[in-house]
N, C-alpha and C positions, 0 to 999 in steps of 0.2 A: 321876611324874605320870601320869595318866591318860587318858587320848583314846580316842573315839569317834570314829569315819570311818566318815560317809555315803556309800554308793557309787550314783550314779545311771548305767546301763549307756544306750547309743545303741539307739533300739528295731530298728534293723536288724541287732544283734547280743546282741538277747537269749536268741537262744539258747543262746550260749554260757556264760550268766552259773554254770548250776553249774561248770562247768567251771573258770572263771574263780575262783568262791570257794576251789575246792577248791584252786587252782595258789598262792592264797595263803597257806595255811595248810604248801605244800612249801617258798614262799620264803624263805633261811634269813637273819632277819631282823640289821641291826648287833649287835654283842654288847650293847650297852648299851639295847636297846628288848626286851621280853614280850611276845608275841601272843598273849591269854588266849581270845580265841576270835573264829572269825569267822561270821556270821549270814545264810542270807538272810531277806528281808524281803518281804513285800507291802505295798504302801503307795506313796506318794513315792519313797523311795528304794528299790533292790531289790537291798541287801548292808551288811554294817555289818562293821567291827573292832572290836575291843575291846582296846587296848594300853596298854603302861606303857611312855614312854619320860623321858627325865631333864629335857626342857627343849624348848622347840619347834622348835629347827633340828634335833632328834633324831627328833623327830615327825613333819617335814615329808621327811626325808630315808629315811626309810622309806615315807612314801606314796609318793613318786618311784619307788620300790625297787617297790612291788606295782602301780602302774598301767599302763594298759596301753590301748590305744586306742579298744577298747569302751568304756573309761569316759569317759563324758565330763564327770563333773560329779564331785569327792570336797570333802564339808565334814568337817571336821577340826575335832572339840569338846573341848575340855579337860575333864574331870570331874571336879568336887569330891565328896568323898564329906559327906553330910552332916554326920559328926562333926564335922569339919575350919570348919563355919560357925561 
């Protein structure tokens, strides 16, 4: 399955935020979740993941894994891929 994680950072620690993506992409993720890449973003949110985990307590147990107190808001979206409709 696939998931998208929105990361919205606290603005008194933005500036940490490369920092922060980057620390995500060292952290070595459950064997059963793919980190295909991680993004920032200008917008709304300012960081995205992009993962393949098997089911959503897999999903949600990896975001646990990469957060971290500057962030203070992560939305976590499932992704169908269009074939799949």
């Amino acid at each position: 399955m696939l998931f998208l994680a929105l990361l919205k950072v606290s603005a008194s620690r933005a500036g940490d935020l490369p920092s922060f993506l980057k620390r995500i992409k060292a952290v070595t993720p459950p064997s059963n979740v793919k980190v295909h890449q991680v993004y920032f973003l200008f917008g709304q949110y300012d960081g995205a993941v992009l993962f393949d985990a098997p089911d959503l307590p897999s999903a949600k147990d990896f975001i646990v894994r990469i957060s971290i107190p500057a962030v203070y808001k992560i939305e976590a979206l499932p992704a169908i891929p269009v074939e799949e409709l």
